[in-house]
MMTF fields as JSON, N, C-alpha, C and O atoms, coordinates in Angstrom:
{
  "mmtfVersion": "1.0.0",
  "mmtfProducer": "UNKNOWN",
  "numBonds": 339,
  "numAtoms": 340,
  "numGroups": 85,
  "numChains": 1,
  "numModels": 1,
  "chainsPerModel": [1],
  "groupsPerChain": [85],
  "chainIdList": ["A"],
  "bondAtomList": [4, 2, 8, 6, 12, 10, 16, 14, 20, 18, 24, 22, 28, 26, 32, 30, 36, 34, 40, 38, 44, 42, 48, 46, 52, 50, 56, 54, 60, 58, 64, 62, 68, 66, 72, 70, 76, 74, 80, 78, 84, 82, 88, 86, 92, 90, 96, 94, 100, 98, 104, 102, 108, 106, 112, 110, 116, 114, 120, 118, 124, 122, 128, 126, 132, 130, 136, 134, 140, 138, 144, 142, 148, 146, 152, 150, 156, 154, 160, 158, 164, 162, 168, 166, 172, 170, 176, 174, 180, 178, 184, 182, 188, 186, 192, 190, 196, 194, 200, 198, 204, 202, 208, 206, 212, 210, 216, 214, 220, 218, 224, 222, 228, 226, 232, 230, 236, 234, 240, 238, 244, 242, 248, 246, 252, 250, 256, 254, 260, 258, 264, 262, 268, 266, 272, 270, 276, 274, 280, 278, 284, 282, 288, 286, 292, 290, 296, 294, 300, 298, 304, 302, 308, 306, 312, 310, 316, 314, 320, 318, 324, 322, 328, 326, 332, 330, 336, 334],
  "bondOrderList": [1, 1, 1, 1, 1, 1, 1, 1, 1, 1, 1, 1, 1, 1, 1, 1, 1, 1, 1, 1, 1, 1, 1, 1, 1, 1, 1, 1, 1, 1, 1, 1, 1, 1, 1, 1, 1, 1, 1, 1, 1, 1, 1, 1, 1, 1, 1, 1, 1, 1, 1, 1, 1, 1, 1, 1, 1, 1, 1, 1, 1, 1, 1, 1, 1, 1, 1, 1, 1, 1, 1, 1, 1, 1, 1, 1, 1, 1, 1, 1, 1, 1, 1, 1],
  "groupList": [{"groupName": "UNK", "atomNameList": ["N", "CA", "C", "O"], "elementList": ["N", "C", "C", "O"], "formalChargeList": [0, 0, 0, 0], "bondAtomList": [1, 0, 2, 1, 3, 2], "bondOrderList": [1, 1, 2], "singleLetterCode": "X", "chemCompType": "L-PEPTIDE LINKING"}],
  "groupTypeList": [0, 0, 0, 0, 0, 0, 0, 0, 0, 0, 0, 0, 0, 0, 0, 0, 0, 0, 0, 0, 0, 0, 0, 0, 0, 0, 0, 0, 0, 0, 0, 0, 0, 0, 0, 0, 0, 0, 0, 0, 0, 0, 0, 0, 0, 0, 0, 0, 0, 0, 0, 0, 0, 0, 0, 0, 0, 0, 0, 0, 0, 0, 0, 0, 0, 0, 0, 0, 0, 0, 0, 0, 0, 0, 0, 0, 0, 0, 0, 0, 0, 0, 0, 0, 0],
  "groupIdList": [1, 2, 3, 4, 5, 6, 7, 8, 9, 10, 11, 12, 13, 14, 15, 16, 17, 18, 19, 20, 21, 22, 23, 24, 25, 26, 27, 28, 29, 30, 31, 32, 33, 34, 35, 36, 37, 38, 39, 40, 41, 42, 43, 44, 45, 46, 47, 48, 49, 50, 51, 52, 53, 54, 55, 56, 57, 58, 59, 60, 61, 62, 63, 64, 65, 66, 67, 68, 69, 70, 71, 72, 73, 74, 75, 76, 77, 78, 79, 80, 81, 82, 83, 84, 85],
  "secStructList": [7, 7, 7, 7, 1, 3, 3, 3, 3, 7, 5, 7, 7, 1, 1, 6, 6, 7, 7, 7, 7, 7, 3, 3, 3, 3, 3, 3, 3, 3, 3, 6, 6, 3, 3, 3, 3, 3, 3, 3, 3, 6, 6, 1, 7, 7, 3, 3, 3, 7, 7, 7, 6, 6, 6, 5, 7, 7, 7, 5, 7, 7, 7, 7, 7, 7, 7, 7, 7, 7, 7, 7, 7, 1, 1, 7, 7, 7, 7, 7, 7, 7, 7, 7, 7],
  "xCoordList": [-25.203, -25.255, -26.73, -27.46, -27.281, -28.421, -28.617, -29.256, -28.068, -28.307, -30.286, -31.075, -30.578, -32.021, -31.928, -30.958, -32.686, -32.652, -32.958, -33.643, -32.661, -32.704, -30.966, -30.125, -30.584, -29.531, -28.499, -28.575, -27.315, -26.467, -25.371, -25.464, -23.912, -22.965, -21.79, -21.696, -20.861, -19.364, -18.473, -18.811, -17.502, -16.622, -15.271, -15.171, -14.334, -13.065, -12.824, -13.585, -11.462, -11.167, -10.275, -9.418, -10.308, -9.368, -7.849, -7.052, -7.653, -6.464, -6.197, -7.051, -4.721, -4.154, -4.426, -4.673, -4.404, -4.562, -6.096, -6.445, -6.814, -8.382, -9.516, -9.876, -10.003, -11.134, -12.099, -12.525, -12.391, -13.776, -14.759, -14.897, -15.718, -16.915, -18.183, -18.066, -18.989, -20.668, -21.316, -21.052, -22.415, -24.044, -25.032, -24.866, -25.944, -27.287, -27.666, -27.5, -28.174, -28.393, -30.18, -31.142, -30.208, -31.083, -31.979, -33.193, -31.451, -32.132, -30.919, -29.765, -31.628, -31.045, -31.686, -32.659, -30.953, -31.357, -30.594, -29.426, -31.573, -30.823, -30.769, -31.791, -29.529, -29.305, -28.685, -28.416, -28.478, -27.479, -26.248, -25.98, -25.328, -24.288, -24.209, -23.104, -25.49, -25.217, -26.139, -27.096, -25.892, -26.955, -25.881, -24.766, -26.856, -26.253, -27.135, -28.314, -25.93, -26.591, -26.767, -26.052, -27.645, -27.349, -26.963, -27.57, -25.909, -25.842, -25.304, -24.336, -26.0, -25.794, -25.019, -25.382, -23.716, -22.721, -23.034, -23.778, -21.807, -22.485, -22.532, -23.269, -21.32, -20.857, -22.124, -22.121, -22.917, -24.297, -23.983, -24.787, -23.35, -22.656, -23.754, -24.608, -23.621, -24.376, -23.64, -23.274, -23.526, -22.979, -23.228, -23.549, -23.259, -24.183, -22.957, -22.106, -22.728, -21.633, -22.087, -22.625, -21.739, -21.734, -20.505, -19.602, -20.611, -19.668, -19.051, -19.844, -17.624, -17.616, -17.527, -17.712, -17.198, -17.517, -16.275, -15.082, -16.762, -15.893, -15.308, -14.21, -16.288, -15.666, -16.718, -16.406, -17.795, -19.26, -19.368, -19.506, -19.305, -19.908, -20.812, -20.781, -21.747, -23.668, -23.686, -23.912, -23.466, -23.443, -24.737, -24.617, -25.759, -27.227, -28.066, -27.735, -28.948, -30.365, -31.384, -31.277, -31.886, -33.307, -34.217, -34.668, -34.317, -35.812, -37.034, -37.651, -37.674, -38.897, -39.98, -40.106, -41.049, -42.425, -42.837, -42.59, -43.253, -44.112, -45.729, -46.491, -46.151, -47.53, -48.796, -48.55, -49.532, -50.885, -51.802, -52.005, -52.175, -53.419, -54.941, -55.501, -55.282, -56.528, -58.033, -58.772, -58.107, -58.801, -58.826, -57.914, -60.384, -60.158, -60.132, -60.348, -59.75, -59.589, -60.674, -61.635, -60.817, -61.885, -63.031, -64.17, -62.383, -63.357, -63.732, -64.415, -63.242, -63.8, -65.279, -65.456, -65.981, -67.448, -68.294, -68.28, -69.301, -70.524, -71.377, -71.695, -71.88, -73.221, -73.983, -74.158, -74.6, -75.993, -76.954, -77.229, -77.429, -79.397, -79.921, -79.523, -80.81, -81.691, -82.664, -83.155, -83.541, -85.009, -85.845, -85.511, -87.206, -88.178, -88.967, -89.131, -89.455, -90.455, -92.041, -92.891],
  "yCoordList": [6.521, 7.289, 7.493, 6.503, 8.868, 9.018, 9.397, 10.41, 8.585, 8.538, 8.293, 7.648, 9.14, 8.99, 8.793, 9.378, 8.144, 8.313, 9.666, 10.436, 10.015, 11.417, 11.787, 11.36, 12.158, 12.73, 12.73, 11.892, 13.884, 13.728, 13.744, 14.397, 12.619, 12.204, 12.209, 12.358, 12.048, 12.42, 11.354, 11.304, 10.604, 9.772, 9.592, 9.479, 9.631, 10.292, 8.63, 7.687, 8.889, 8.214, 6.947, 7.097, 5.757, 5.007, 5.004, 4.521, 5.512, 5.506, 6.815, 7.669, 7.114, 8.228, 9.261, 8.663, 10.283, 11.169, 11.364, 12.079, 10.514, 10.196, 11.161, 11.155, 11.959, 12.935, 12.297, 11.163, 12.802, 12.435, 12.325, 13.126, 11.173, 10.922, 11.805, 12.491, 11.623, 12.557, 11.958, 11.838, 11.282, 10.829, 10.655, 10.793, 10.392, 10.554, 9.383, 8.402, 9.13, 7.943, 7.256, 8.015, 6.068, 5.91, 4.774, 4.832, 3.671, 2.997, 2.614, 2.194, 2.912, 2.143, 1.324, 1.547, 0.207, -1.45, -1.221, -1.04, -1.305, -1.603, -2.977, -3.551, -3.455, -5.126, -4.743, -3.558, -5.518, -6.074, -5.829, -5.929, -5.503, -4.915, -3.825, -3.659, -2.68, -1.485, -1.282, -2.033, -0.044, -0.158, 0.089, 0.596, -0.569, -0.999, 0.452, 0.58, 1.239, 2.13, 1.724, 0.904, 2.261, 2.096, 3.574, 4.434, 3.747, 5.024, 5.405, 4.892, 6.091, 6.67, 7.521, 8.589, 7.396, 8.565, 9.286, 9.061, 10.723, 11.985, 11.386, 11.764, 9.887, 9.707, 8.34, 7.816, 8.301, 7.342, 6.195, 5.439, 5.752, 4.392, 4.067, 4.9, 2.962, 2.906, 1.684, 0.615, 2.219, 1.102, 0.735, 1.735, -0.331, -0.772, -0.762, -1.619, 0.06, -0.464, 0.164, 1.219, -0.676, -0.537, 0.447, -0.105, 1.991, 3.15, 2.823, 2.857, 2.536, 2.574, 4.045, 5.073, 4.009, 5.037, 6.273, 5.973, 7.705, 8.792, 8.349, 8.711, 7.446, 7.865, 8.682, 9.399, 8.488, 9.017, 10.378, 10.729, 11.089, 12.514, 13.452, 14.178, 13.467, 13.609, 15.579, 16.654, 15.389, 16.776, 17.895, 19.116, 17.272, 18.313, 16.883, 15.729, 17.287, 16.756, 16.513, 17.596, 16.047, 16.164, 17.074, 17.063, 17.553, 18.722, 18.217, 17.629, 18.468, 18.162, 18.324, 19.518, 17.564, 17.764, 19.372, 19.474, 20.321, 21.311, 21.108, 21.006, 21.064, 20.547, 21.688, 22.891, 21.437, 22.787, 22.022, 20.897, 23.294, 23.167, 23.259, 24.175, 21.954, 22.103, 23.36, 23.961, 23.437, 24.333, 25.437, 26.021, 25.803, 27.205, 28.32, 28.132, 29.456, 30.691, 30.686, 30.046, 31.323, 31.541, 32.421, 32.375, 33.521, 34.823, 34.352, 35.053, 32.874, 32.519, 31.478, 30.527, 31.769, 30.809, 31.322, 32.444, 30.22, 31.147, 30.796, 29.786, 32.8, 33.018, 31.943, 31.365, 31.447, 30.849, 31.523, 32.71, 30.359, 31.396, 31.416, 30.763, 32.123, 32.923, 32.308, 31.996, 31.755, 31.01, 31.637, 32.813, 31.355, 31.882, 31.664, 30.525, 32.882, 32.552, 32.99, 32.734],
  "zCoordList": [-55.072, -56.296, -56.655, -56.694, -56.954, -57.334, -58.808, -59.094, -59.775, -60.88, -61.205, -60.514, -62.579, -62.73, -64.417, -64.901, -65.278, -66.455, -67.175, -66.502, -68.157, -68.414, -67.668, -68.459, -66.952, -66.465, -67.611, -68.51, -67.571, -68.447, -67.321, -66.282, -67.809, -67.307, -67.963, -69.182, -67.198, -68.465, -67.526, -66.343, -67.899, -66.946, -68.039, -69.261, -66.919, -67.885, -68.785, -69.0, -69.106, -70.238, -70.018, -69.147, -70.625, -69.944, -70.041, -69.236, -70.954, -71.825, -71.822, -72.06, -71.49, -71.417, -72.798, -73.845, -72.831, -74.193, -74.867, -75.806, -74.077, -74.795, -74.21, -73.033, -75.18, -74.289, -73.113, -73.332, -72.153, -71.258, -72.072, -72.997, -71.83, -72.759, -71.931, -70.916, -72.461, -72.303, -72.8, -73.997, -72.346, -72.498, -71.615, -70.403, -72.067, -71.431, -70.822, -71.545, -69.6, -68.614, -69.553, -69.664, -69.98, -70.654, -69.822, -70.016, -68.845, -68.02, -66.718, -66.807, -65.724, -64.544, -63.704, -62.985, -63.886, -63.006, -61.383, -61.041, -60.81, -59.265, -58.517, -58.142, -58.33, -58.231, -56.875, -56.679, -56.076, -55.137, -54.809, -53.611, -55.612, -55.643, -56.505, -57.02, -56.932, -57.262, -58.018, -58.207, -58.615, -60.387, -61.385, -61.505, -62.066, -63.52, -64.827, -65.157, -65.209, -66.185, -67.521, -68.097, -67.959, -69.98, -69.918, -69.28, -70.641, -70.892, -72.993, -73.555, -73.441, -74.911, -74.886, -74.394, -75.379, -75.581, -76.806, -77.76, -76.311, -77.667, -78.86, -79.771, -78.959, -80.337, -81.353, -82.467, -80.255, -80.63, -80.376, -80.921, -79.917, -79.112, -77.739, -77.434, -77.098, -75.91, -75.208, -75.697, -73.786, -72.922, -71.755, -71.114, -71.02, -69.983, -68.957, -69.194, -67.863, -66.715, -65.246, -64.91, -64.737, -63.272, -62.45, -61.82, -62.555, -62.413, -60.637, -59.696, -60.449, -59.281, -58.627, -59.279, -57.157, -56.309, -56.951, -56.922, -57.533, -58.053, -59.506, -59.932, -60.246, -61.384, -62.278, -63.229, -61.888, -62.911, -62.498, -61.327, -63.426, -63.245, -63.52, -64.514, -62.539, -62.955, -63.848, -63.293, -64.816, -65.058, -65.061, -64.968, -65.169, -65.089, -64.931, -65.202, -64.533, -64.036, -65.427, -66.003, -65.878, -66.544, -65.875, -64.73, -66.467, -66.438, -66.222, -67.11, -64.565, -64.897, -65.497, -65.77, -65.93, -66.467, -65.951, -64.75, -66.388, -65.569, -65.486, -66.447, -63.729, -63.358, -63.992, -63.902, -64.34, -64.835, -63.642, -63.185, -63.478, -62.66, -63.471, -64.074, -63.196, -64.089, -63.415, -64.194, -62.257, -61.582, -62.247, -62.831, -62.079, -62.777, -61.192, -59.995, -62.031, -60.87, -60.055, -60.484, -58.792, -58.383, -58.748, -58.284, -59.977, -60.314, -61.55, -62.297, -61.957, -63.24, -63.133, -63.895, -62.345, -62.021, -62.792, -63.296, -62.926, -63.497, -62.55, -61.923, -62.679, -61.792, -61.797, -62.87, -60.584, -59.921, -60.702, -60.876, -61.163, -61.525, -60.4, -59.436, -60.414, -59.75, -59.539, -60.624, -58.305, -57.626, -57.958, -58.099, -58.248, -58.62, -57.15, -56.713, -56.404, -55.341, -55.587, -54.734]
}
């Protein structure tokens, strides 16, 4: 499972009649027998479980950072002065 913090997830319900929940992956521990999520549901609740194989459902990704390039253009230099001979 490639769960990442940031990610949003939904995993159905235990109990018959009960909506699928939705929240946001807030830390994941990787142990020995799996990782362990924190996850914050829509309803502001938060719960720590270890999702077995097909029940978690990764619904969108977190958005990465966007990189700036600190470099300036190449046509943005300033002229060389000029040698005196």
């Amino acid at each position: 499972m490639d769960v990442k913090v940031g990610d949003r997830v939904s995993i159905d319900a235990f109990k018959v009649g009960q909506p699928r929940r939705s929240g946001v992956v807030k830390d994941v521990t990787k142990g020995i027998s799996g990782s362990r999520l924190s996850i914050e549901w829509d309803d502001g609740s938060r719960t720590s479980l270890m999702p077995g194989a097909g029940t978690l459902i990764v619904e969108g990704r977190r958005s990465k950072a966007k990189k700036t390039n600190s470099k300036k253009a190449s046509g943005s230099k300033k002229p060389k002065a000029k040698r005196k001979r």
